[in-house]
C-alpha positions in Angstrom: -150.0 21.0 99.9 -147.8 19.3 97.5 -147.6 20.8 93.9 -148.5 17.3 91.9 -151.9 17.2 94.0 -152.6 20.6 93.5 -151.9 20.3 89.7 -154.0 17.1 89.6 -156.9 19.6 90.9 -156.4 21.7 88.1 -157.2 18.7 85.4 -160.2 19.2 83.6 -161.8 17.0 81.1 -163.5 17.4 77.7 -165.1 15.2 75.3 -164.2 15.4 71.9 -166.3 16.5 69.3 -167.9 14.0 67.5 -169.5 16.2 64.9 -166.0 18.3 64.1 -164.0 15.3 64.0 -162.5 12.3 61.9 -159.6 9.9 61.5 -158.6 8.9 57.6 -156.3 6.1 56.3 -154.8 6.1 53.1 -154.1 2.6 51.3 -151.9 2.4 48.4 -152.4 -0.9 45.9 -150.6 -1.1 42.4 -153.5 -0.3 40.9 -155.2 2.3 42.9 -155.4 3.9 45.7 -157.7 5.5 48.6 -159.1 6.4 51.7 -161.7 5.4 54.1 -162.7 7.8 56.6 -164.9 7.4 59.9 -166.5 10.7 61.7 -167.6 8.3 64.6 -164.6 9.3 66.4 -165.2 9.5 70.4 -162.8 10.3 73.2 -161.7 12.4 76.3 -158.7 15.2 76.5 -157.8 16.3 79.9 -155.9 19.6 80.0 -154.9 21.8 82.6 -157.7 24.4 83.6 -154.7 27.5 84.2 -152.4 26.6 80.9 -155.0 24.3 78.5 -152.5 22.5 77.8 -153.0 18.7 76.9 -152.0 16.3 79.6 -153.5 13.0 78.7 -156.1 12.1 75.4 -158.1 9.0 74.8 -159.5 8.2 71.5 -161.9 5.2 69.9 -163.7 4.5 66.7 -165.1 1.5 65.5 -163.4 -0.1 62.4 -167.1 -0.9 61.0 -167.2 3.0 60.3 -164.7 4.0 57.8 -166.2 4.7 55.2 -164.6 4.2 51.6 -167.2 5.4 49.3 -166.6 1.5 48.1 -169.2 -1.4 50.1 -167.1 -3.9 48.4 -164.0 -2.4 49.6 -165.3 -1.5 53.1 -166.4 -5.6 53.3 -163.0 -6.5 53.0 -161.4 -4.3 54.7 -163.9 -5.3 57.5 -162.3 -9.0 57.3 -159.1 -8.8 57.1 -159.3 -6.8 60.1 -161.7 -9.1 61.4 -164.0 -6.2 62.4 -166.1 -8.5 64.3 -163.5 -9.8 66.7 -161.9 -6.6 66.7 -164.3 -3.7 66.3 -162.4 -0.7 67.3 -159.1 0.8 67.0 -157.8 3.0 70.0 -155.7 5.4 71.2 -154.0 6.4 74.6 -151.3 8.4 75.2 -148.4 8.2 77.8 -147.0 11.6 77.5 -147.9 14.9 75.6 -146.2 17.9 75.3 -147.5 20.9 73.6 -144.9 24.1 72.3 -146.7 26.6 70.5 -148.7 25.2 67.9 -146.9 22.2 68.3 -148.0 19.0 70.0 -145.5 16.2 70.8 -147.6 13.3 71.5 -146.1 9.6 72.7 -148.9 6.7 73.1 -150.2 3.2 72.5 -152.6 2.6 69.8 -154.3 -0.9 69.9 -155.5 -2.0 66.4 -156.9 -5.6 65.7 -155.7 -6.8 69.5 -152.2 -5.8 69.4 -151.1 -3.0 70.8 -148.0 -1.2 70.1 -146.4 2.3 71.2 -146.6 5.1 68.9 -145.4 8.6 68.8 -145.9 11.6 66.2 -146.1 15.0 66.4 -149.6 17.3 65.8 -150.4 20.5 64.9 -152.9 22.5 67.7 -155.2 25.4 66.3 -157.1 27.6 69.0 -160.7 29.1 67.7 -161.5 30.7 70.6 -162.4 28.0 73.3 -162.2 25.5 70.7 -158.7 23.6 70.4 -158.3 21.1 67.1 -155.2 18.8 66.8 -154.3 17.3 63.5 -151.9 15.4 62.1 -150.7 12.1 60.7 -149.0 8.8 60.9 -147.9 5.8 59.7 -148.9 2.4 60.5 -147.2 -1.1 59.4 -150.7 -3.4 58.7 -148.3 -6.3 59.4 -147.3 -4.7 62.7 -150.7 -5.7 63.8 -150.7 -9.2 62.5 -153.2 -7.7 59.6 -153.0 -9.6 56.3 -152.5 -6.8 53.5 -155.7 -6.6 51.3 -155.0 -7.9 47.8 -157.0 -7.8 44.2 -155.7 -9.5 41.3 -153.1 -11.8 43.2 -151.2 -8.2 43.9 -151.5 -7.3 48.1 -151.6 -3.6 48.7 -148.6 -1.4 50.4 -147.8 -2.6 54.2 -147.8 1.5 54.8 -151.2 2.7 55.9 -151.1 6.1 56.7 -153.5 7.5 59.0 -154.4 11.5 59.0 -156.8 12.7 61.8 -158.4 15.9 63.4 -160.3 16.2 66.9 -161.9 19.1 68.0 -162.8 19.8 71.6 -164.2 22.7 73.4 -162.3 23.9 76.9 -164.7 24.4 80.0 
């Protein structure tokens, strides 16, 4: 039998855990800054059932739920990523490589329908059957035709850096 079908066999999947888990960005304006979080995250990780180590990982939340403790803010945020035409912000990756506690990940991400490849490195902590990955990133708003906020004719920083854990229990 050839090894890539055998090793396809081996593939398990797992849903992620939407209680355990959350993305974060972090928005910087001359006058403040902050984060707005969502704990709606949902997705899939496939590992291998001999090594558990990630092969694949598919992630979605909905724009509508980040939450910045500000309605006003959140409102805004909501149009100039036009939340309605747009309503989720995903992630799929192309390759992922895990040494030690270490997780190389290479993907697209598809925020406010554009699309772009991405790659950044996470960290993996095992509890048990439980696996989280964490880590962080850097997105250009203007890399996805997004309009930075502004308040008081001053626009906030192109940079928003996005911080996330997912936790996921292995079969």
């Amino acid at each position: 039998m050839p090894y890539s079908l055998h090793k396809h066999w081996d593939l398990k999947s797992a849903r992620i855990d939407k209680a355990k888990s959350f993305i974060t960005y972090h928005m910087v304006h001359p006058m403040h800054s902050w984060d707005g979080t969502s704990k709606e995250v949902d997705g899939v990780v496939q590992y291998d059932d001999k090594t558990n180590k990630i092969s694949k990982v598919a992630i979605v939340a909905k724009v509508s739920t980040f939450d910045s403790k500000n309605s006003n803010r959140d409102s805004h945020m909501m149009e100039v990523t036009e939340a309605i035409k747009y309503p989720t912000v995903s992630f799929v990756s192309s390759a992922v490589v895990e040494e030690g506690s270490t997780v190389d990940v290479n993907g697209t991400i598809s925020f406010h329908g554009v699309s772009k490849p991405i790659h950044f490195t996470a960290k993996e902590t095992v509890n048990g059957k439980r696996k989280i990955i964490s880590g962080e990133f850097v997105l250009l708003l203007e890399d996805f035709a997004i309009e930075r906020p502004s308040m008081m004719m001053m626009k906030t920083e192109n940079e928003m850096k996005m911080n996330f854990s997912v936790e996921f229990e292995l079969n």
